[in-house]
PAPA-224928 format. One record per residue: x, y, z of N, C-alpha, C, O in turn; residue in one letter. Coordinates in steps of 0.02 Angstrom, whole numbers, plus 50000, padded with zeros to 5 digits. Layout:
BEGIN
n.c1, n.c2, n.c3, ca.c1, ca.c2, ca.c3, c.c1, c.c2, c.c3, o.c1, o.c2, o.c3, resn
X, Y, Z, X, Y, Z, X, Y, Z, X, Y, Z, A .
...
***
This chain:
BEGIN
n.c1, n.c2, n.c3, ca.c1, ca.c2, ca.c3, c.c1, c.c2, c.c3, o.c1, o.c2, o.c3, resn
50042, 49942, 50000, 50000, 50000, 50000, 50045, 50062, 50000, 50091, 50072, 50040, X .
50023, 50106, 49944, 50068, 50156, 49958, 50061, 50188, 50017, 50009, 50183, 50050, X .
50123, 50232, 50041, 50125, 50259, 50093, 50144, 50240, 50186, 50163, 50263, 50240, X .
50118, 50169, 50137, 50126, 50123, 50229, 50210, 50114, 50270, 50238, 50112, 50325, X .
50227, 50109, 50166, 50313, 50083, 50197, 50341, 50161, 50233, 50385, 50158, 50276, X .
50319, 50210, 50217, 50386, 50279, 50220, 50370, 50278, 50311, 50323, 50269, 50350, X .
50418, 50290, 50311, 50458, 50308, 50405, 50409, 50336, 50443, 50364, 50371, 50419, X .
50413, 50326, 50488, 50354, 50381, 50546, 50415, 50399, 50596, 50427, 50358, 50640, X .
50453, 50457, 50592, 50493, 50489, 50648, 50476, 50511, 50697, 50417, 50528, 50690, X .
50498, 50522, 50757, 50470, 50560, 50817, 50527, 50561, 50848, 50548, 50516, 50884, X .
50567, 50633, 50829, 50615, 50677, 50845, 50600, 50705, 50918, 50546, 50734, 50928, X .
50646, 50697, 50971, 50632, 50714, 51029, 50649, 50786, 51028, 50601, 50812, 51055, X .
50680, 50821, 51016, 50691, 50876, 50977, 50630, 50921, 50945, 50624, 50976, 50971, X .
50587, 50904, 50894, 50540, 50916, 50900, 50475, 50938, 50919, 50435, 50979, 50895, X .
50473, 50882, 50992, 50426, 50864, 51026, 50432, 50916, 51085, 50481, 50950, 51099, X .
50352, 50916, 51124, 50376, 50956, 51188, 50392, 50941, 51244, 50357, 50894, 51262, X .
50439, 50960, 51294, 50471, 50915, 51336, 50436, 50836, 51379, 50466, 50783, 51385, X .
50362, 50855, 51406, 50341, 50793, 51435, 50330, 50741, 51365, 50340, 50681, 51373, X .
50317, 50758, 51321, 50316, 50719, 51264, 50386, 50677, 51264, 50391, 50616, 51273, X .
50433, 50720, 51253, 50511, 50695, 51229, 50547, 50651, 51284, 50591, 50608, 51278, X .
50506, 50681, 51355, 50531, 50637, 51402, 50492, 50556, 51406, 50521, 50503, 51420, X .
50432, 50565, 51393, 50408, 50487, 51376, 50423, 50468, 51318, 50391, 50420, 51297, X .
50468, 50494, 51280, 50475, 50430, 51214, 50542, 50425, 51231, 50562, 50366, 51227, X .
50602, 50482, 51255, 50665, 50419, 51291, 50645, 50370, 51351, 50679, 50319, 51350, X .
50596, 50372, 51406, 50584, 50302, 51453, 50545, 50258, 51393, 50563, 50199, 51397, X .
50501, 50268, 51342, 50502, 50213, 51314, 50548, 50167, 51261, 50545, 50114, 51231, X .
50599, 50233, 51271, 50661, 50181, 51214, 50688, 50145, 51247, 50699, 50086, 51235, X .
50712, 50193, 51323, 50755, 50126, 51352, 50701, 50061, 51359, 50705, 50011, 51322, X .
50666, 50066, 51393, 50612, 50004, 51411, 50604, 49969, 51343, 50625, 49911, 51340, X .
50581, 49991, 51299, 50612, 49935, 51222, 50670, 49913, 51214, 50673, 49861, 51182, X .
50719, 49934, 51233, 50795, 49925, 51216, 50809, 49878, 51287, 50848, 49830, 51280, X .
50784, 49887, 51345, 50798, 49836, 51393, 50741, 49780, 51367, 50763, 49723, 51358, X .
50694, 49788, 51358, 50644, 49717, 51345, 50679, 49687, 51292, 50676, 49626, 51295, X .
50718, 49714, 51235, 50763, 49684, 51171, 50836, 49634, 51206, 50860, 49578, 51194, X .
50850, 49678, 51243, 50911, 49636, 51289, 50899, 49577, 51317, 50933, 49526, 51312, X .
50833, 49586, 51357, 50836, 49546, 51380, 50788, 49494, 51359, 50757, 49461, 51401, X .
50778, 49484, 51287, 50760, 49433, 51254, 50686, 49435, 51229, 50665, 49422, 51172, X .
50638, 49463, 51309, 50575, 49475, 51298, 50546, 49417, 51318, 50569, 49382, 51363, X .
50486, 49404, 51280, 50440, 49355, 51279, 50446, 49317, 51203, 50461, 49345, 51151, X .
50427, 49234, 51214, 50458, 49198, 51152, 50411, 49235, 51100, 50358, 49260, 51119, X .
50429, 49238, 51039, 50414, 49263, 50988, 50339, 49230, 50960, 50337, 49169, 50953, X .
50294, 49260, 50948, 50215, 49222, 50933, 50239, 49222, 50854, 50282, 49254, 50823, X .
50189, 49173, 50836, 50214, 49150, 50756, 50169, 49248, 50727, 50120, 49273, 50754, X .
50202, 49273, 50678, 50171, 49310, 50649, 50105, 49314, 50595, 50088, 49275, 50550, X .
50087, 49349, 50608, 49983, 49367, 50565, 50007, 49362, 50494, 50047, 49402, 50469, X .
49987, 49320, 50469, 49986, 49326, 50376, 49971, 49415, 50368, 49937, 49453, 50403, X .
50002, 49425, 50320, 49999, 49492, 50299, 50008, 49556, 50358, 50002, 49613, 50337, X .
50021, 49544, 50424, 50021, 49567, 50472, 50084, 49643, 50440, 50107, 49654, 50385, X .
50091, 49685, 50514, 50141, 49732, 50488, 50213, 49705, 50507, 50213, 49657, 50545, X .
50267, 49727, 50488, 50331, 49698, 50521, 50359, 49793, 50543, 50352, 49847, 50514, X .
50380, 49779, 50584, 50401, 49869, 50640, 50487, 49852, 50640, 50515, 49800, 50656, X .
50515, 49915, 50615, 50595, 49907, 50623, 50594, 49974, 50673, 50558, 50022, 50662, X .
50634, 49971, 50723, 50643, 50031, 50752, 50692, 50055, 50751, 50726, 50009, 50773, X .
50728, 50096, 50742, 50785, 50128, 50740, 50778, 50177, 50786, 50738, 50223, 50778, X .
50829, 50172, 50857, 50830, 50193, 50909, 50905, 50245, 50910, 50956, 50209, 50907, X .
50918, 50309, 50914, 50975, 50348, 50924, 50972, 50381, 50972, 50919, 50409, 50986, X .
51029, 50387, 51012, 51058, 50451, 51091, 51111, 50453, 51045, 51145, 50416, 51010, X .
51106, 50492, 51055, 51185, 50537, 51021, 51223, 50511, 50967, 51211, 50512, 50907, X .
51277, 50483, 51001, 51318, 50440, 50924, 51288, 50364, 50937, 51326, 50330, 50904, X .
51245, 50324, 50965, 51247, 50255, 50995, 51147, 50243, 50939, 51092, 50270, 50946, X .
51173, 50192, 50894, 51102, 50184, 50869, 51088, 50122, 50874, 51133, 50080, 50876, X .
51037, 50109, 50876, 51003, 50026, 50898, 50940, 50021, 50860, 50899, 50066, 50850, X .
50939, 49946, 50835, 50882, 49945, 50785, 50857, 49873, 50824, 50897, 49827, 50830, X .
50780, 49867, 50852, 50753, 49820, 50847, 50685, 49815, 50803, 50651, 49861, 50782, X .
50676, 49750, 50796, 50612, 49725, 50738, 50559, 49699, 50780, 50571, 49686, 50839, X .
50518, 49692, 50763, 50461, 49680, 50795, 50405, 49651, 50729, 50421, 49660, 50670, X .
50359, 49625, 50743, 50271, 49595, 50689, 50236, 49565, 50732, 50248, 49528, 50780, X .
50163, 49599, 50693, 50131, 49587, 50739, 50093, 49500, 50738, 50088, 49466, 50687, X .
50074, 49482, 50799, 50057, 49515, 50835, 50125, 49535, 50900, 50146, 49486, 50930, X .
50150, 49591, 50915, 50175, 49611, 50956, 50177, 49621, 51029, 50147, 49662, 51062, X .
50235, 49553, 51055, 50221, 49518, 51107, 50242, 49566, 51180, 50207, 49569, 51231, X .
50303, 49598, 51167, 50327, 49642, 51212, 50269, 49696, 51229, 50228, 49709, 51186, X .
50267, 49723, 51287, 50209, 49780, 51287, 50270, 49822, 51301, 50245, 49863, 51339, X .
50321, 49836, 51296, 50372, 49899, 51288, 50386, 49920, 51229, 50391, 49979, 51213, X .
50393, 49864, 51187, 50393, 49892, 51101, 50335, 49911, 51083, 50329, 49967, 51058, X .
50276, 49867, 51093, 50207, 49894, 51095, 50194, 49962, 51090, 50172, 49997, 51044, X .
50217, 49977, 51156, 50205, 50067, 51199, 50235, 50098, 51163, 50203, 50148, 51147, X .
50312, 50093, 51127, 50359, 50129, 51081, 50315, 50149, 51017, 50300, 50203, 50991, X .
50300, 50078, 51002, 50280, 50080, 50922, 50195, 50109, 50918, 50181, 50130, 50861, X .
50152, 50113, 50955, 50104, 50154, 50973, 50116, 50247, 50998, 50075, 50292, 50991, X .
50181, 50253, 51025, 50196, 50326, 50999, 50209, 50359, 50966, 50191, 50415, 50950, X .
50245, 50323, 50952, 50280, 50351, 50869, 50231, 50351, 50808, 50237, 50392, 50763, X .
50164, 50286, 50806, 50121, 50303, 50771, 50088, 50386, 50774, 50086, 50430, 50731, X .
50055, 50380, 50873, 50026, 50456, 50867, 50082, 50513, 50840, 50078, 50551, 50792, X .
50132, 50504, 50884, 50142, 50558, 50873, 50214, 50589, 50829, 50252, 50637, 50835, X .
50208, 50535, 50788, 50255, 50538, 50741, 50277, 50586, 50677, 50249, 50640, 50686, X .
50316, 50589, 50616, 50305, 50631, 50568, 50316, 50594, 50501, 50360, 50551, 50499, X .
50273, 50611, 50436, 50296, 50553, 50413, 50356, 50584, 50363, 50392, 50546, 50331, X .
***
């Protein structure tokens, strides 16, 4: 579908501070639920979405993947902000 693939950003920068401050506690909390393995992986939804995240602080970038259905509720919470309040 067009449109679905292009990026949804959410620049903390951007954003206004209580905003910017809940989307760094939800990176770390994705980036610790990624460490630490999570929950076993559910088989993925035919045609379902697949979520790449690309996570940056400064010079340090981290990419985790995710499809749904999406088992972590920390990537969950990530990937539900960045929908609202994202840019495309």
């Amino acid at each position: 579908m067009p449109g679905l693939a292009r990026p949804i950003i959410a620049d903390a920068t951007q954003l206004p501070a209580e905003d910017a401050a809940q989307l760094r506690r939800l990176c770390e909390a994705a980036l610790a639920a990624g460490r630490q393995g999570g929950a076993s992986p559910a088989l993925p939804i035919p045609d379902g979405r697949r979520y790449r995240l690309t996570i940056e602080f400064g010079a340090v970038r981290r990419e985790l993947t995710a499809a749904d259905p999406v088992i972590e509720p920390e990537v969950a919470a990530l990937i539900r902000f960045v929908q609202d309040r994202g840019q495309r």
